[in-house]
PAPAFI-147013 format. One record per residue (C-alpha): chain; residue number from 1; x, y, z. Coordinates in Angstrom, 1 decimal, always signed. Example, Ala and Ser with C-alpha at 12.3 -4.5 7.8 and 13.67 -1.06 7.14 Angstrom:
! PAPAFI-147013
<atom><c>A</c><k>1</k><xx>+12.3</xx><yy>-4.5</yy><zz>+7.8</zz></atom>
<atom><c>A</c><k>2</k><xx>+13.7</xx><yy>-1.1</yy><zz>+7.1</zz></atom>
END
This chain:
! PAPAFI-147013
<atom><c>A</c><k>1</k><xx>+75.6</xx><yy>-73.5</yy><zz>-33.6</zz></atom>
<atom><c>A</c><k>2</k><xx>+72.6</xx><yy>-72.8</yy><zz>-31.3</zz></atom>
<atom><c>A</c><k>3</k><xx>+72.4</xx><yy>-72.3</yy><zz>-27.9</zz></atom>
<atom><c>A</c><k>4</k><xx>+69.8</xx><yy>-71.3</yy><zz>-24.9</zz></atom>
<atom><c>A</c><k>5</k><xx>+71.2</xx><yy>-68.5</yy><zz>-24.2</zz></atom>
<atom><c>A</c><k>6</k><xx>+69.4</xx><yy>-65.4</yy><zz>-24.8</zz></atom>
<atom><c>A</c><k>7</k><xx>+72.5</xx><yy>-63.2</yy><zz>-25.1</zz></atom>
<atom><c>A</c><k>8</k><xx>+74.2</xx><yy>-65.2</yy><zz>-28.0</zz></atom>
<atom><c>A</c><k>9</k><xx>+71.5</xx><yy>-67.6</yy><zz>-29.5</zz></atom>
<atom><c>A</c><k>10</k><xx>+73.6</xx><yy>-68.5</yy><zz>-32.6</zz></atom>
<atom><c>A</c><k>11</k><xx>+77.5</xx><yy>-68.2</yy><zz>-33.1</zz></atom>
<atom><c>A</c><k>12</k><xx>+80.1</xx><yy>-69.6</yy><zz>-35.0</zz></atom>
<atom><c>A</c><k>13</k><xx>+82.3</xx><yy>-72.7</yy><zz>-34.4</zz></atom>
<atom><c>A</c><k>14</k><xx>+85.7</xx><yy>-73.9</yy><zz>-35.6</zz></atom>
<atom><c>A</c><k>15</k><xx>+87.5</xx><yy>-76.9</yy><zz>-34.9</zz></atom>
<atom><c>A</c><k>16</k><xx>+90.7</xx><yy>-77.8</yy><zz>-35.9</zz></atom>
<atom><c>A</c><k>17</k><xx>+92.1</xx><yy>-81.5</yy><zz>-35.6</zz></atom>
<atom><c>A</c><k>18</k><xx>+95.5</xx><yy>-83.2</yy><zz>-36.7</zz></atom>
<atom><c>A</c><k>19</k><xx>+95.2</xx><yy>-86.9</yy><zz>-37.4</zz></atom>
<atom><c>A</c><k>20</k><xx>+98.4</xx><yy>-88.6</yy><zz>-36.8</zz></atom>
<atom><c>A</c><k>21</k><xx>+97.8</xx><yy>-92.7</yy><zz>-38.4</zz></atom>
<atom><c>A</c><k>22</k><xx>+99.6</xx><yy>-94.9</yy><zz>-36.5</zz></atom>
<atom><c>A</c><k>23</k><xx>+101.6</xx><yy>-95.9</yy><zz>-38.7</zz></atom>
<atom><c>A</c><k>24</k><xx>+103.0</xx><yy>-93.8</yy><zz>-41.8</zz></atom>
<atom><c>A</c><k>25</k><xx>+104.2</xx><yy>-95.6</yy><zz>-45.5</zz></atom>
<atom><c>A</c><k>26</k><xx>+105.9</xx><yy>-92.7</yy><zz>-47.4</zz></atom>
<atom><c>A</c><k>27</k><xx>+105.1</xx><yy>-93.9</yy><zz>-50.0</zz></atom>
<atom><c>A</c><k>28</k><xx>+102.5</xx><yy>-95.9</yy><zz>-50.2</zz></atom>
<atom><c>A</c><k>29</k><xx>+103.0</xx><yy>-96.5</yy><zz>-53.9</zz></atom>
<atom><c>A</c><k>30</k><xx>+106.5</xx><yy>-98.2</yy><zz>-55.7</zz></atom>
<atom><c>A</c><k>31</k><xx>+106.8</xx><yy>-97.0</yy><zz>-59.7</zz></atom>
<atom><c>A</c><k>32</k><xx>+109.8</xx><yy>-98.3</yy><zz>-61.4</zz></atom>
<atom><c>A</c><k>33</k><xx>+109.9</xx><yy>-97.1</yy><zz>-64.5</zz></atom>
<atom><c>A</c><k>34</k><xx>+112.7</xx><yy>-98.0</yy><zz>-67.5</zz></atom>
<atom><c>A</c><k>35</k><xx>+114.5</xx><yy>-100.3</yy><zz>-69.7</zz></atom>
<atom><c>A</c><k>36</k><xx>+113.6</xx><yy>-104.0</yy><zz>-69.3</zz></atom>
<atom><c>A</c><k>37</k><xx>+116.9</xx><yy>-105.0</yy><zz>-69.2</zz></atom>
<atom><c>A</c><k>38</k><xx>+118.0</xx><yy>-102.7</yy><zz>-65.9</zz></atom>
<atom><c>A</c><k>39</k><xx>+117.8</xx><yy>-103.6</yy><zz>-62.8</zz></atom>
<atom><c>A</c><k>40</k><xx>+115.4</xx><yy>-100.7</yy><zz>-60.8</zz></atom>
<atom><c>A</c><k>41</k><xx>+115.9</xx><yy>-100.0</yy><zz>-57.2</zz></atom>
<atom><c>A</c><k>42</k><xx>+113.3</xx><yy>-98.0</yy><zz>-55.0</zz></atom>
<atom><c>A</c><k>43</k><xx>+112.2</xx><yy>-97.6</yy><zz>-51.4</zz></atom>
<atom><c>A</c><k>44</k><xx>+109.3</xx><yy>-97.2</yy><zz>-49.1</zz></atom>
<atom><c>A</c><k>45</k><xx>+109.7</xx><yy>-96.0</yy><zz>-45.3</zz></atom>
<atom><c>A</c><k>46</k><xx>+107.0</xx><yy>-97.7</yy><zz>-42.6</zz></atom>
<atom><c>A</c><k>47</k><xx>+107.4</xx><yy>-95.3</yy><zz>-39.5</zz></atom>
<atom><c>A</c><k>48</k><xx>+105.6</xx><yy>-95.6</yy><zz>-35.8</zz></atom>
<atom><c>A</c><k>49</k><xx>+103.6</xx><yy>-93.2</yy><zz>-35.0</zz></atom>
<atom><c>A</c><k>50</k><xx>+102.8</xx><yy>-94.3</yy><zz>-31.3</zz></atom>
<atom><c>A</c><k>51</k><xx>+104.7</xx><yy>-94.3</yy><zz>-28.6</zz></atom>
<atom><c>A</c><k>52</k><xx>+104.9</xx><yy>-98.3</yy><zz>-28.8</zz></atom>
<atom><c>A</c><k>53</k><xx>+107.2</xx><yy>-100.7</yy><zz>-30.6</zz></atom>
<atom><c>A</c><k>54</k><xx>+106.5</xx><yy>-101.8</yy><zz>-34.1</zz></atom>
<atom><c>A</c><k>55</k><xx>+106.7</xx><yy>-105.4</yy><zz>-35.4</zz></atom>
<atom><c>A</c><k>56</k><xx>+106.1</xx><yy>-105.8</yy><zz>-39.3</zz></atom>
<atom><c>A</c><k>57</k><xx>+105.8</xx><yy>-109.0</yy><zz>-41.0</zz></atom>
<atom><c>A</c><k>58</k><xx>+105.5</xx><yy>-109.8</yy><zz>-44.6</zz></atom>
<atom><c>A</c><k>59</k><xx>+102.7</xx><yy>-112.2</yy><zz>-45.3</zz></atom>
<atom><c>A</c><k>60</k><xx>+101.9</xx><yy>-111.7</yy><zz>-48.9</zz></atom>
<atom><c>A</c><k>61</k><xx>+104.0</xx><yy>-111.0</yy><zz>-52.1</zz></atom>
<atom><c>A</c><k>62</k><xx>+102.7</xx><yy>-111.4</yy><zz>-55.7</zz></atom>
<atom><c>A</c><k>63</k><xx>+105.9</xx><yy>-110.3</yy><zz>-57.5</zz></atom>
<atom><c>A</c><k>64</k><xx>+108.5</xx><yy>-112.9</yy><zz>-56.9</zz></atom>
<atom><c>A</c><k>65</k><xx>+111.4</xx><yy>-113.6</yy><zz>-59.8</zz></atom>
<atom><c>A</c><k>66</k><xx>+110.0</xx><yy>-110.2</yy><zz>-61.0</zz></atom>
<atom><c>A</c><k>67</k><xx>+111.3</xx><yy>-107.6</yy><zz>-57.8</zz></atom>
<atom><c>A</c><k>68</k><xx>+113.0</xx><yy>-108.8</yy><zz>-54.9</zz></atom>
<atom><c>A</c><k>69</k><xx>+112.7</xx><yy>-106.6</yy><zz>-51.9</zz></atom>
<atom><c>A</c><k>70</k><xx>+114.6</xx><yy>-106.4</yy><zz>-48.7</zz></atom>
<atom><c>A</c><k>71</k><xx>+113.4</xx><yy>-105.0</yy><zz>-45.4</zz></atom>
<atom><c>A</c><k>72</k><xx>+116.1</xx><yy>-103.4</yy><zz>-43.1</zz></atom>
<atom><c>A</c><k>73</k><xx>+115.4</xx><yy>-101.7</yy><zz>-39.5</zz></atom>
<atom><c>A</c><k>74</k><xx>+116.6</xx><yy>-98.7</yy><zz>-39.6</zz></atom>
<atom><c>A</c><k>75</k><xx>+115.6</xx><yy>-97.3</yy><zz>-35.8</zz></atom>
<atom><c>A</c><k>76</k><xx>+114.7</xx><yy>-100.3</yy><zz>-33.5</zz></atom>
<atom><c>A</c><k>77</k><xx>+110.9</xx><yy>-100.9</yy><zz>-33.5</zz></atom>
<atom><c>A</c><k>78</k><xx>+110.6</xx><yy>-97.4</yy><zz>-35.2</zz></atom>
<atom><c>A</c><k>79</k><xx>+111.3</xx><yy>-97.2</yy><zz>-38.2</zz></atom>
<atom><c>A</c><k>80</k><xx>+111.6</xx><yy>-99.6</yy><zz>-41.8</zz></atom>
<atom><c>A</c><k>81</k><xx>+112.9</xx><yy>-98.9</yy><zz>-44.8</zz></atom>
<atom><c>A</c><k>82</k><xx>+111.6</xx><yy>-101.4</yy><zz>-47.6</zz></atom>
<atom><c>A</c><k>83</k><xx>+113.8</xx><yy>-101.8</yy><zz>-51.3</zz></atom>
<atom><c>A</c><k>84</k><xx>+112.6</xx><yy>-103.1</yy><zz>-54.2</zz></atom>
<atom><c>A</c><k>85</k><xx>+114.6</xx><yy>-104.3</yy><zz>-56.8</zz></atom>
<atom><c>A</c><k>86</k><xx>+113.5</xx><yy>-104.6</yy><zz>-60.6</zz></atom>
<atom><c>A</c><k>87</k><xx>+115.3</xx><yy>-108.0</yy><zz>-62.0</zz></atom>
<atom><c>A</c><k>88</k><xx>+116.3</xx><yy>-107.9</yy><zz>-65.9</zz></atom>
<atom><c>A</c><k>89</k><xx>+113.3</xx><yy>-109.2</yy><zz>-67.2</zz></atom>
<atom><c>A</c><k>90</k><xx>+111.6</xx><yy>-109.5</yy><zz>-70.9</zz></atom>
<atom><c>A</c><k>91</k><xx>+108.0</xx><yy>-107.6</yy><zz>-68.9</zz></atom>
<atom><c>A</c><k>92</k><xx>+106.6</xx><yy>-104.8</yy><zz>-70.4</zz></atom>
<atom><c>A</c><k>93</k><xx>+104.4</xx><yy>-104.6</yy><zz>-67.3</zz></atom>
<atom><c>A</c><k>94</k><xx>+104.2</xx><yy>-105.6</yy><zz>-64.1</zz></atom>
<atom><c>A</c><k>95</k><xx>+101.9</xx><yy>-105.1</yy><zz>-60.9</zz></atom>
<atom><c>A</c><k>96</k><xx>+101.7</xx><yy>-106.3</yy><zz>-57.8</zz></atom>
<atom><c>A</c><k>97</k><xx>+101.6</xx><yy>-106.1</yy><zz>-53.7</zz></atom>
<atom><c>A</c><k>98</k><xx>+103.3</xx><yy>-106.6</yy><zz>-50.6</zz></atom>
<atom><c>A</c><k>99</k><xx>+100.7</xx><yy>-107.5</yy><zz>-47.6</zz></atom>
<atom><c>A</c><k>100</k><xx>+102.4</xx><yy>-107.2</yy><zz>-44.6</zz></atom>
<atom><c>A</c><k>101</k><xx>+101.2</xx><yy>-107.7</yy><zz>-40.9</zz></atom>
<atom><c>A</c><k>102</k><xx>+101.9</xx><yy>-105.6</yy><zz>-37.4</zz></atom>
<atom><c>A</c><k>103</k><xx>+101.5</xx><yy>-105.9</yy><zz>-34.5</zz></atom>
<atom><c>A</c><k>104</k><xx>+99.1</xx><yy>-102.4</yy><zz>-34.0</zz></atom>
<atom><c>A</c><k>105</k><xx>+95.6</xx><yy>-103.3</yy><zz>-33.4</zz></atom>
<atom><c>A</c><k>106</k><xx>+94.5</xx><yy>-100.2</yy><zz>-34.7</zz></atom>
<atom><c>A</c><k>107</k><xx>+96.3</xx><yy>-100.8</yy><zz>-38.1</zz></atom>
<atom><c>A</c><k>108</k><xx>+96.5</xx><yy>-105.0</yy><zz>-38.5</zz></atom>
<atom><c>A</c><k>109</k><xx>+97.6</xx><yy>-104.7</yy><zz>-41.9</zz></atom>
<atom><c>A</c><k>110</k><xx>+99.8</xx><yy>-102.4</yy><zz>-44.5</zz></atom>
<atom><c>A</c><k>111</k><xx>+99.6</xx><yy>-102.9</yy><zz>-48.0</zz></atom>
<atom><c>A</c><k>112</k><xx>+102.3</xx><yy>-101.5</yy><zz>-50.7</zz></atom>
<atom><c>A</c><k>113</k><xx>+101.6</xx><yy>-101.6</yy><zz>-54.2</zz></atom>
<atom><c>A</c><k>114</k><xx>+104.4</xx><yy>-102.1</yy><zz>-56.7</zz></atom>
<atom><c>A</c><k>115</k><xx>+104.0</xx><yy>-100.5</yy><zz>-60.5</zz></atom>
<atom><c>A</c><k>116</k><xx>+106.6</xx><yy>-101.0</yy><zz>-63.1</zz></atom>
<atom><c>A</c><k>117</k><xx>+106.5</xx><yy>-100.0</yy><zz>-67.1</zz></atom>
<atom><c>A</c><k>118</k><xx>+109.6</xx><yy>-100.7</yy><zz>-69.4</zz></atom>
<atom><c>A</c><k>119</k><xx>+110.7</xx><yy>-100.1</yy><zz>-72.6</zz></atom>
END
């Protein structure tokens, strides 16, 4: 950096920043992964990051009679837990989302993506 100043004309500058989003999907990606005739379970977490409630609302699934899913509140306004759950299928593949709406302005909209490979 440059300044005016005639006793330090140049010097060096650091800035450090933490973004926090929002809103946090951990993760943000569902794999299930094994035999066609199991039934698969696995689970995303949607956690508020501002100091406001959170409202979620699915508005988009690709992947029904393939994976159910069930959302469950686990802290009031806080915190979600999503499960998936692979049904007994003859699919070798299968792909898909879950489009879901909130109520934060500065993220409308979360989207999940579901993987699944069998054998």
């Amino acid at each position: 950096m440059t300044t005016d100043d005639p006793n330090m004309h140049e010097f060096q500058l650091t800035v450090r920043a933490e973004i926090i989003a929002p809103i946090q999907i951990q993760p943000k990606r569902i794999y299930l992964i094994g035999k066609k005739s199991e039934i698969l379970k696995a689970e995303t977490e949607i956690k508020a990051n501002l100091d406001k409630p959170l409202k979620i609302k699915p508005i988009f699934y690709d992947l029904k009679n393939k994976v159910e899913y069930e959302i469950k509140e686990i802290k009031k306004a806080r915190i979600y837990k999503i499960i998936f759950k692979k049904l007994p299928s003859n699919e070798r593949k299968i792909k898909g989302v879950l489009r879901i709406k909130t109520n934060y302005p500065e993220m409308p909209y979360l989207k999940i993506e579901i993987k699944g490979y069998f054998r």
